[in-house]
C-alpha positions in Angstrom: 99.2 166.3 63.3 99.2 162.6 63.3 100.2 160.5 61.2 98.4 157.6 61.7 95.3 156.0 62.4 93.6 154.1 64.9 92.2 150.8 64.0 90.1 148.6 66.8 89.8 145.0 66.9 87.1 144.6 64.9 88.0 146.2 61.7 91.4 144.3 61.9 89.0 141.2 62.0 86.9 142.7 59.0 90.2 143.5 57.0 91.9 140.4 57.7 91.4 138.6 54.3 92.5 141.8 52.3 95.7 140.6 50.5 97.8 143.5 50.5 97.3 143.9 54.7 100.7 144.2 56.7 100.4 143.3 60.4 103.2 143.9 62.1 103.6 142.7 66.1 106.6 145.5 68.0 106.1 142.7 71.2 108.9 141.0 72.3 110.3 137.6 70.5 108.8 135.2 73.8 105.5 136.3 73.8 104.9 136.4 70.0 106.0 133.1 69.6 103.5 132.3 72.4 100.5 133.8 70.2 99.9 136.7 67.8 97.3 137.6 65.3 96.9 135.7 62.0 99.0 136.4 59.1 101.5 139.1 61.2 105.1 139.0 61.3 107.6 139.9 63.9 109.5 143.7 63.7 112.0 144.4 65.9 114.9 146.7 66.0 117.4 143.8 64.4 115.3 143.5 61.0 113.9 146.8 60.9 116.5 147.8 58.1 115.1 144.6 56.2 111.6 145.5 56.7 111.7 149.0 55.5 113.7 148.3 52.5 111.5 145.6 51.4 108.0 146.9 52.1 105.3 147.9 50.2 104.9 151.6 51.5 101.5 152.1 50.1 100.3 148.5 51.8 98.1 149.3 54.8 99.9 148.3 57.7 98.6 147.6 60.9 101.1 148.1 64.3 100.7 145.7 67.1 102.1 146.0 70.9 100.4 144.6 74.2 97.8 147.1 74.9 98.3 149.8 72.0 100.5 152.2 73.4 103.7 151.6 72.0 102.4 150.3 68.5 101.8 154.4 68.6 104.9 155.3 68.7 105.7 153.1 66.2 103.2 153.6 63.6 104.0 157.3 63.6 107.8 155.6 62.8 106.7 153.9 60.2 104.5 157.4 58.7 107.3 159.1 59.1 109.2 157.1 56.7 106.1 157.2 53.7 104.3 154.5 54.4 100.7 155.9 53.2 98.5 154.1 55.2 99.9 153.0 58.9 97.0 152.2 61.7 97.8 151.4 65.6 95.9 148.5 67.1 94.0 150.5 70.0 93.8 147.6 72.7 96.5 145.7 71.2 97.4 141.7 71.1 95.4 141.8 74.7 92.3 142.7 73.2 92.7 140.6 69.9 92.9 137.4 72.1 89.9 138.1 74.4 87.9 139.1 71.2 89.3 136.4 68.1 91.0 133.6 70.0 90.4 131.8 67.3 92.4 134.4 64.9 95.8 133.4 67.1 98.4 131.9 65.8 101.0 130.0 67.9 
């Protein structure tokens, strides 16, 4: 059974505003400096340890990769250590900037 959920482009777009939101990018440090989606911060495997301590686990929190592969694999991490409510971006960061250019921060 999975443990989380899929979550296209446009309901991240529709859920943006919500305050308690988590958007977490799994790219590497180059390419999210380059661009990533509003309001999400970088996770990597150096401030994991500081992320999971200090999380809200019942935040909804959206995992984002290139394409939406990996952010699997990483969602189900997160799941795995209760977070309630932990959603892939299916297309990932590619499909965010060809759909919400304007939702990019650089």
């Amino acid at each position: 059974m999975t443990s989380f959920q899929h979550m296209n482009v446009a309901q991240l777009h529709e859920r943006l505003n919500e305050e308690s939101l988590v958007i977490v990018d799994i790219r590497d440090p180059n390419t999210f400096a380059q661009g990533r989606v509003t309001k999400s911060q970088h996770l990597t495997n150096d401030n994991l340890a500081d992320f999971l301590r200090e999380a809200d686990l019942d935040a909804p929190t959206v995992v984002v990769c290139y394409h939406g592969n990996s952010s699997q694999q990483a969602a189900d991490f997160l799941a795995s250590q209760d977070f309630t409510e932990v959603y892939s971006l299916d297309g990932g960061f590619t499909q965010w900037q060809l759909v919400y250019p304007e939702h990019v921060e650089k």
